[in-house]
KEVEXLUM-313901 format. One record per atom (N, C-alpha, C, O): y, z, x; residue in one letter. Coordinates in steps of 0.02 Angstrom, whole numbers, plus 50000, padded with zeros to 5 digits. Layout:
BEGIN
YZXA;...
END
This chain:
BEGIN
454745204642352X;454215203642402X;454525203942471X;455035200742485X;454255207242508X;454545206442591X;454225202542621X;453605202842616X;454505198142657X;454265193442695X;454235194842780X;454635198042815X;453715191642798X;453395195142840X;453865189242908X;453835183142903X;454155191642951X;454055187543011X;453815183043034X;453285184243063X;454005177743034X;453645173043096X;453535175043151X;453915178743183X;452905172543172X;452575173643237X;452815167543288X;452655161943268X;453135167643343X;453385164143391X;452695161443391X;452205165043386X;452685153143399X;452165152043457X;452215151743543X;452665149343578X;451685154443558X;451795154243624X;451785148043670X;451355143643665X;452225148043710X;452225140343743X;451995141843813X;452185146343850X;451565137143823X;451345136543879X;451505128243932X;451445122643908X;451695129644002X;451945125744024X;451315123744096X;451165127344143X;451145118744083X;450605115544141X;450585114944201X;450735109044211X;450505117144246X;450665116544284X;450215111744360X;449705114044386X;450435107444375X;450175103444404X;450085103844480X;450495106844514X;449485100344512X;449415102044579X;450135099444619X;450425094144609X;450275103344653X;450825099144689X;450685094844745X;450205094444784X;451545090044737X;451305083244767X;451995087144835X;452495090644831X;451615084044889X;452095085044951X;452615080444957X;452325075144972X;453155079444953X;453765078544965X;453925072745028X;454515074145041X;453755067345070X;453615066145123X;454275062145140X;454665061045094X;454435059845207X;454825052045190X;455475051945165X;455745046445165X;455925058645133X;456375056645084X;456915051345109X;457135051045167X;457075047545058X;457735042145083X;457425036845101X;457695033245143X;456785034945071X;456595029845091X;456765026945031X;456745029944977X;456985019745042X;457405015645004X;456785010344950X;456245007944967X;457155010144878X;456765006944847X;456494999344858X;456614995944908X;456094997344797X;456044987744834X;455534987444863X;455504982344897X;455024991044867X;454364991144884X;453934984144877X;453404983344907X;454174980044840X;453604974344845X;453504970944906X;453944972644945X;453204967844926X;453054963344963X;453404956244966X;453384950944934X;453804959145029X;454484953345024X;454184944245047X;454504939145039X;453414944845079X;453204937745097X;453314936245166X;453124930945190X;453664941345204X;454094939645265X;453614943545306X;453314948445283X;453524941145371X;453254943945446X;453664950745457X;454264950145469X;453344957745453X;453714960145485X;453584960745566X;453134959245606X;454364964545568X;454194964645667X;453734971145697X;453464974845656X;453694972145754X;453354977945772X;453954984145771X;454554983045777X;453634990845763X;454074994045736X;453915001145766X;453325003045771X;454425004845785X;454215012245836X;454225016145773X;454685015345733X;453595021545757X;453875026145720X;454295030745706X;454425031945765X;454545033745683X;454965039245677X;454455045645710X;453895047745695X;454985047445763X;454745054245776X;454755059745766X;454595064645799X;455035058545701X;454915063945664X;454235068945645X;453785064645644X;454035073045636X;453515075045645X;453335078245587X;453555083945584X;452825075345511X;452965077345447X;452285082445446X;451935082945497X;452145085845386X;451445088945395X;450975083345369X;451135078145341X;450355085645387X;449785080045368X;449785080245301X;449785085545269X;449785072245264X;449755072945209X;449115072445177X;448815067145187X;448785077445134X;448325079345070X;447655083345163X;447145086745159X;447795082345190X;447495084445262X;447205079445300X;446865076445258X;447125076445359X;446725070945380X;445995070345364X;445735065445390X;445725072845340X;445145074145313X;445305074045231X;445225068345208X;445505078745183X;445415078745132X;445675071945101X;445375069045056X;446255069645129X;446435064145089X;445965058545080X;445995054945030X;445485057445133X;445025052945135X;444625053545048X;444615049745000X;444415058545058X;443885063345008X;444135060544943X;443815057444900X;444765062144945X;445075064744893X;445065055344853X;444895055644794X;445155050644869X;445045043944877X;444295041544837X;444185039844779X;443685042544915X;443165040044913X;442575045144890X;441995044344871X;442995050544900X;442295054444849X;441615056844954X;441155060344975X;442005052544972X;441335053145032X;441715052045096X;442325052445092X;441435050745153X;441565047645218X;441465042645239X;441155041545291X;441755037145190X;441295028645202X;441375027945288X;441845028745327X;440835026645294X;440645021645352X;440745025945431X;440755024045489X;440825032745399X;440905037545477X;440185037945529X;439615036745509X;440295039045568X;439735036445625X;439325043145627X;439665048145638X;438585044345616X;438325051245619X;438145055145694X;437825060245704X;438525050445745X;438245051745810X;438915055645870X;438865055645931X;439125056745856X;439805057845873X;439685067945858X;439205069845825X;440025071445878X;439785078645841X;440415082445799X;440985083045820X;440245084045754X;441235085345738X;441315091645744X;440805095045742X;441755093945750X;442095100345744X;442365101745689X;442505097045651X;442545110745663X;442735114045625X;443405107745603X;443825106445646X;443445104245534X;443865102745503X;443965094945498X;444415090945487X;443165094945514X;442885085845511X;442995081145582X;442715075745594X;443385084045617X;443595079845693X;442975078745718X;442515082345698X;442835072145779X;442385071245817X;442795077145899X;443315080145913X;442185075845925X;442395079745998X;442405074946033X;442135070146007X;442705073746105X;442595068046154X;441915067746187X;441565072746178X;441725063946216X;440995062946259X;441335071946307X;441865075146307X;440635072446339X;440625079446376X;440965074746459X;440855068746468X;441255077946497X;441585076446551X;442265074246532X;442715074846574X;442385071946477X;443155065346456X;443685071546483X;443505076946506X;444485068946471X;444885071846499X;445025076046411X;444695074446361X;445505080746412X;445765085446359X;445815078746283X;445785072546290X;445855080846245X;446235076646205X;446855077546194X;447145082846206X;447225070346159X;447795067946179X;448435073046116X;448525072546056X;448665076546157X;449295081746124X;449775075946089X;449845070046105X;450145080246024X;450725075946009X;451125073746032X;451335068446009X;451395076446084X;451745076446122X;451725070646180X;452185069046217X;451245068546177X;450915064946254X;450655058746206X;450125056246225X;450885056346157X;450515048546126X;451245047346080X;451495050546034X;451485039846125X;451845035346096X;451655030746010X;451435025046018X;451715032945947X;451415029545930X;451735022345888X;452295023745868X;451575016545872X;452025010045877X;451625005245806X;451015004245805X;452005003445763X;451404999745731X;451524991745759X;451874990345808X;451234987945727X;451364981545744X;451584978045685X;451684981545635X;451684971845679X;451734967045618X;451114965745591X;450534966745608X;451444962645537X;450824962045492X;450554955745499X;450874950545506X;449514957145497X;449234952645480X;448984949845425X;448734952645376X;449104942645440X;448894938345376X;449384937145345X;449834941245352X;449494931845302X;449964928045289X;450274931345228X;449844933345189X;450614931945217X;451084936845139X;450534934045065X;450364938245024X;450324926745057X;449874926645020X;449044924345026X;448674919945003X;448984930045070X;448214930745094X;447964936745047X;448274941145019X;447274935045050X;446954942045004X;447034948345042X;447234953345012X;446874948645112X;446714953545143X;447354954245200X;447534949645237X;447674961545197X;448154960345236X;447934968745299X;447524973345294X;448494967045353X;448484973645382X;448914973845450X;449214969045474X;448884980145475X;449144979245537X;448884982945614X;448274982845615X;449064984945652X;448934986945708X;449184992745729X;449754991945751X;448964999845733X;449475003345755X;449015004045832X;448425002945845X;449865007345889X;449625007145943X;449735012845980X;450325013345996X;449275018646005X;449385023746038X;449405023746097X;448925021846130X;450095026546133X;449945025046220X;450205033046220X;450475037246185X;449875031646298X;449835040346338X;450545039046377X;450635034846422X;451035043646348X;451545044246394X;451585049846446X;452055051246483X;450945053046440X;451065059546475X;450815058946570X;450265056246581X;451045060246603X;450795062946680X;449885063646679X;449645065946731X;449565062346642X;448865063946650X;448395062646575X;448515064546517X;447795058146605X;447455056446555X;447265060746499X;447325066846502X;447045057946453X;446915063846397X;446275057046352X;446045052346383X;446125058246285X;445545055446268X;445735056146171X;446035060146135X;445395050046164X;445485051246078X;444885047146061X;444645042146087X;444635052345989X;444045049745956X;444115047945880X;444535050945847X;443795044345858X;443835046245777X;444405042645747X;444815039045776X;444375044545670X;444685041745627X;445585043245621X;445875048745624X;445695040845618X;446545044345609X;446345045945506X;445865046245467X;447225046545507X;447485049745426X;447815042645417X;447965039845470X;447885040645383X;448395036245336X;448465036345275X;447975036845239X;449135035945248X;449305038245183X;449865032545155X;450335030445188X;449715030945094X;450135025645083X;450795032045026X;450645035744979X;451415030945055X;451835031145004X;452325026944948X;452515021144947X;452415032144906X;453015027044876X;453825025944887X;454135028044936X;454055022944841X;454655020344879X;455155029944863X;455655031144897X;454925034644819X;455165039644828X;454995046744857X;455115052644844X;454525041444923X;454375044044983X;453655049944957X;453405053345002X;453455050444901X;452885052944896X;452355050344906X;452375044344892X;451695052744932X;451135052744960X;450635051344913X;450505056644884X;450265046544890X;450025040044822X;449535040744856X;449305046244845X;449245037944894X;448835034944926X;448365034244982X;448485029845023X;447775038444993X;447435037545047X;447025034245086X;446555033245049X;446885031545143X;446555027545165X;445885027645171X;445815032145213X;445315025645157X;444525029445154X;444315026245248X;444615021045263X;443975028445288X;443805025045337X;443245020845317X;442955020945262X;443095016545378X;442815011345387X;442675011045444X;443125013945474X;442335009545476X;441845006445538X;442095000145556X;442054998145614X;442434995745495X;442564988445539X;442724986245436X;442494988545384X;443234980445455X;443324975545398X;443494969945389X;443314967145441X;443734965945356X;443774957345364X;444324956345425X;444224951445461X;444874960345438X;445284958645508X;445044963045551X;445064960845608X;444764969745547X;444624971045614X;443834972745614X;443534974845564X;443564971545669X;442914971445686X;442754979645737X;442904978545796X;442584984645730X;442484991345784X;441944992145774X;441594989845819X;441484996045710X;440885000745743X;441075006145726X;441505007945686X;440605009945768X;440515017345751X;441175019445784X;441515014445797X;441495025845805X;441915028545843X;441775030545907X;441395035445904X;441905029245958X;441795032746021X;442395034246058X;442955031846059X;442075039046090X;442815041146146X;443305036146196X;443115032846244X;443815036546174X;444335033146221X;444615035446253X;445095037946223X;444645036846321X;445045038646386X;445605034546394X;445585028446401X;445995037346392X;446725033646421X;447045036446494X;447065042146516X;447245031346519X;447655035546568X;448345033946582X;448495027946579X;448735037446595X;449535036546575X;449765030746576X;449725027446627X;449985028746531X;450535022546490X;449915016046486X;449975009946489X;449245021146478X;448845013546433X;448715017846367X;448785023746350X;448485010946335X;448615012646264X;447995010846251X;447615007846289X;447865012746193X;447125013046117X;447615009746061X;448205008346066X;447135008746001X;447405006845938X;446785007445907X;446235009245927X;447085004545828X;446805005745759X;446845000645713X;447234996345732X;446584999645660X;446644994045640X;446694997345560X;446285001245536X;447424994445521X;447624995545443X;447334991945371X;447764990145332X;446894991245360X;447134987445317X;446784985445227X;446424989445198X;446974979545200X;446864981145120X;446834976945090X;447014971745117X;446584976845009X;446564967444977X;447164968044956X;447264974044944X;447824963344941X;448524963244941X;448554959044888X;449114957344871X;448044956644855X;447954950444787X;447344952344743X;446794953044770X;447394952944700X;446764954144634X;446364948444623X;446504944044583X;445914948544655X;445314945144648X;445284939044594X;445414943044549X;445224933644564X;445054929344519X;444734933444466X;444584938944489X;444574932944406X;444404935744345X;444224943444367X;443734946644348X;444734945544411X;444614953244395X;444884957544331X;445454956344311X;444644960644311X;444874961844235X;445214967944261X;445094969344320X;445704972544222X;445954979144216X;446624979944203X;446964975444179X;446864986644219X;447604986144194X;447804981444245X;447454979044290X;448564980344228X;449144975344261X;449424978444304X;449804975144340X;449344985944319X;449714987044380X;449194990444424X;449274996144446X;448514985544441X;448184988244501X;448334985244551X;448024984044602X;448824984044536X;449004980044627X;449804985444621X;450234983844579X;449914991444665X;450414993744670X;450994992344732X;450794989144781X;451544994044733X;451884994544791X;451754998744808X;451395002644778X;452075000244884X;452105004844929X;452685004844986X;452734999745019X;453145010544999X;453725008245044X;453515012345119X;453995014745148X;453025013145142X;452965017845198X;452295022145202X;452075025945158X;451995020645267X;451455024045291X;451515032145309X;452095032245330X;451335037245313X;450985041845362X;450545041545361X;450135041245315X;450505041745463X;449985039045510X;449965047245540X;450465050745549X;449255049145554X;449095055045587X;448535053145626X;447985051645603X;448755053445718X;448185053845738X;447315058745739X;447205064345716X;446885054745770X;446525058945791X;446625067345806X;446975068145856X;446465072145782X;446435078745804X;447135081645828X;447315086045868X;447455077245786X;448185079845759X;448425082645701X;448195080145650X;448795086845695X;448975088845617X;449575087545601X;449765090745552X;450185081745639X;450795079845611X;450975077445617X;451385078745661X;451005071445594X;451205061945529X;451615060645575X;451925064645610X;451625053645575X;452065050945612X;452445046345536X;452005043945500X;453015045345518X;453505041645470X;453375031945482X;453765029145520X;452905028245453X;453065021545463X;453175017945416X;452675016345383X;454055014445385X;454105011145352X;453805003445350X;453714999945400X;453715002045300X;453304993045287X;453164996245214X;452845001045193X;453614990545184X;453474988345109X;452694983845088X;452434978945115X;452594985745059X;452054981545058X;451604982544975X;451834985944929X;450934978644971X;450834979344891X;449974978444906X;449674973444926X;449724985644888X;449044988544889X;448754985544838X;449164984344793X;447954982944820X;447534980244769X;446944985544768X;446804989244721X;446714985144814X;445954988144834X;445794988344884X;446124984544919X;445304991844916X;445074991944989X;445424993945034X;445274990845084X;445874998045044X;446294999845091X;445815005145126X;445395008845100X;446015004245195X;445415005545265X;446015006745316X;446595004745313X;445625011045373X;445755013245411X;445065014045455X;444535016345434X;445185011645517X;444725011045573X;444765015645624X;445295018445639X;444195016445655X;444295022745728X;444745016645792X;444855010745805X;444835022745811X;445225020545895X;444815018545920X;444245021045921X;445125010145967X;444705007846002X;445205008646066X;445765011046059X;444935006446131X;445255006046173X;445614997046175X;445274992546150X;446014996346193X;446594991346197X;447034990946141X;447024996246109X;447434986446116X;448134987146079X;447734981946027X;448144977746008X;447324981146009X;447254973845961X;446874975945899X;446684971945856X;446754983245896X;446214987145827X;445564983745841X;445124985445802X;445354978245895X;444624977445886X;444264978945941X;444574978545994X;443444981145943X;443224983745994X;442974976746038X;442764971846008X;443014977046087X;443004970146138X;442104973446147X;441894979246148X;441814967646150X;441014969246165X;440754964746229X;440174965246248X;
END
């Protein structure tokens, strides 16, 4: 009898969306050490936007929680400034700084402050939501921030235009539940670490690097620019 050949099976290899690379060398130990951090300059390094300032939101919440319908956006989800405002604010021309963290290491709700100042010779204007992206400690991009209008530490509203004029500053407000709720049921690791932010302004397309260890539950938010350094809108 002749025997017939085996037929190879064919192997097929999956191939997965790719994850962007962000951050490298950021050091492990991601939990939440309990400790105050200090205020902290970002790296000026200049990374690409991670999952896009727009998509990453999406990609999260499925939607645009809590974006303001009055504002007009432009090609790629951005708001525009009020009509008369000065240019908006180039990369080049915004210092950006986070602050320490609020709320106590075992508070439910934690966050922080980031702070944009105009270093440039001439006013310029920022609207809208920034990007934030939580990474991990091997500097990959986990995590996006959904916006919000306002949350248990910071209080804003809708988005409106902020005029700056050289070496004053705007800010934003970070933040997330950092503790699992009382009889919340689910797996054991919904409360993750995280070793480092990218932060993308307003009608910018490239990240600013901010390390802070820290440990995500739920609700992680990101607020529009208000004018002054404190993420809340003064009324």
């Amino acid at each position: 009898m002749v025997k017939r050949p085996r037929a190879r099976a064919s192997r097929f290899v999956a191939i997965g969306a790719g994850l962007v690379v962000l951050g490298a060398g950021v050091g492990a130990g991601a939990c939440s050490s309990g400790r105050t951090a200090p205020a902290a300059t970002a790296t000026p390094t200049k990374l690409q936007a991670p999952l896009g300032a727009e998509a990453g939101i999406r990609a999260q919440t499925g939607s645009d929680q809590g974006s303001s319908p009055h504002p007009s956006p432009v090609p790629g989800g951005q708001l525009t400034p009020a009509p008369g405002s000065p240019p908006v604010c180039g990369e080049s021309e915004l210092r950006l700084d986070a602050g320490p963290m609020t709320g106590a290491a075992s508070a439910e709700r934690q966050g922080f402050v980031v702070v944009l100042t105009d270093i440039a010779d001439r006013p310029c204007s920022l609207i809208g939501y920034p990007s934030v992206v939580a990474l991990n400690s091997e500097g990959r991009q986990e995590r996006p921030a959904a916006r919000s209008e306002g949350g248990s530490l910071f209080r804003v509203g809708p988005p409106g235009t902020v005029v700056l004029q050289p070496q004053h500053s705007a800010s934003f407000g970070v933040e997330w539940t950092a503790v699992r709720s009382a009889g919340t049921s689910g797996a054991k690791d919904a409360c993750l670490p995280y070793a480092s932010f990218v932060i993308i302004p307003p009608n910018q397309g490239g990240g600013r690097h901010v390390d802070r260890q820290v440990v995500i539950c739920d609700a992680f938010q990101v607020h529009p620019v208000v004018a002054g350094t404190t993420g809340t809108r003064s009324h």
